[in-house]
matplotlib code that plots the C-alpha trace (Angstrom):
import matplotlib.pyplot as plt

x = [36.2, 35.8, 32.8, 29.8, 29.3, 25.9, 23.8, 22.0, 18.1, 20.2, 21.9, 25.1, 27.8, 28.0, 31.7, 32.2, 32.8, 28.9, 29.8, 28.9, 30.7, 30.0, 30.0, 32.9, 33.6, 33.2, 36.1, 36.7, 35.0, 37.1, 38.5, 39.0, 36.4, 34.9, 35.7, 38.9, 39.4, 41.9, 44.9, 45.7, 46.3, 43.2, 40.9, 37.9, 37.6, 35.7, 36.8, 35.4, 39.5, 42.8, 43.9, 45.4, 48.0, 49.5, 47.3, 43.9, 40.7, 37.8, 35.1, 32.1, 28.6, 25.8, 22.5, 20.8, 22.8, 26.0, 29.2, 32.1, 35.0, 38.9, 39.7, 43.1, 43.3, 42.4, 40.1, 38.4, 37.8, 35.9, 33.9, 33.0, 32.2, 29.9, 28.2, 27.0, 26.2, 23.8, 22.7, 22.2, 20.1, 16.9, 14.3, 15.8, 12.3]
y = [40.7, 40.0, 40.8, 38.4, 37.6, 36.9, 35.9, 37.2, 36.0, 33.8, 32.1, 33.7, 34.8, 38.1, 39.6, 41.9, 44.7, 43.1, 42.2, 38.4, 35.3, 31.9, 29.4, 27.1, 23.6, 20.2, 18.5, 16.0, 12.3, 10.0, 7.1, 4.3, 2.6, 3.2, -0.4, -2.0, -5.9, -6.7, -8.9, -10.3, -13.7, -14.8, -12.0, -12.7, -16.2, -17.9, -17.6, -21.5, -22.4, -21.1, -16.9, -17.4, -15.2, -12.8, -9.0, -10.5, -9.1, -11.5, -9.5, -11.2, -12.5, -10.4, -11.7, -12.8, -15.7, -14.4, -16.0, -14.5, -13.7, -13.0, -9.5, -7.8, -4.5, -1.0, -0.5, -4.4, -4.9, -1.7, -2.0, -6.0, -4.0, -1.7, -3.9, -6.0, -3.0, -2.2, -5.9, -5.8, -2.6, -4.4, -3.6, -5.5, -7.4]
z = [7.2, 3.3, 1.5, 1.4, -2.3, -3.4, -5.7, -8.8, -10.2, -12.6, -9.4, -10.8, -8.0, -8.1, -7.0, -4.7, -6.8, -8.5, -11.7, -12.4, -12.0, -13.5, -10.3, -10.0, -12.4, -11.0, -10.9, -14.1, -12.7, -11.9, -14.3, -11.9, -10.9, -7.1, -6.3, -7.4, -7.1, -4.6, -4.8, -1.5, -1.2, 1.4, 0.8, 1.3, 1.9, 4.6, 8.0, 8.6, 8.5, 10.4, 9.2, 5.4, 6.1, 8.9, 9.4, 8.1, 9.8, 10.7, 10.1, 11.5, 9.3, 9.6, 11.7, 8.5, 8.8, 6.3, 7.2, 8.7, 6.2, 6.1, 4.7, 4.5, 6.6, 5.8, 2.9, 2.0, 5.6, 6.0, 2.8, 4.1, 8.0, 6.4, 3.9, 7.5, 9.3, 6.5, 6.2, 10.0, 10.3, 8.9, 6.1, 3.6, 1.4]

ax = plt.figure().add_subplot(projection="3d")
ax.plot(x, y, z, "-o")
ax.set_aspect("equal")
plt.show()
């Protein structure tokens, strides 16, 4: 079993041996941005009309009244599931 490593009153790890240790970096952030536009073709629009194109998702309005859209698989149609999950879950003023 290794040895626990603790910590000292500065917060500081201290190694096993207990000498101190500055904790770990945080990884550089990101340069993309969180949300990147998508390209598809259809994405997005209105499901009021026939699928734009083959593999769209209808992803249904929320109960507030939002219409129901057409979103390309994977990561657009999850972001447009979650946003009416959290519309539907109430307490919006």
């Amino acid at each position: 079993m290794p040895p626990r490593l603790e910590r000292d009153a500065d917060g500081l790890w201290l190694s096993p041996k207990g000498k101190r240790k500055p904790a770990p970096k945080k990884d550089a952030v990101p340069s993309a941005p969180v949300i990147e536009a998508c390209h598809v073709d259809g994405c997005g629009t209105p499901a009021s009309g026939p699928r734009p194109a083959p593999g769209m998702v209808r992803v249904p309005g929320s109960k507030d009244g939002a219409a129901a859209h057409w979103y390309c698989p994977g990561r657009c149609a999850a972001i447009a599931r979650a946003r009416t999950d959290l519309r539907n879950v109430g307490g919006r003023r």
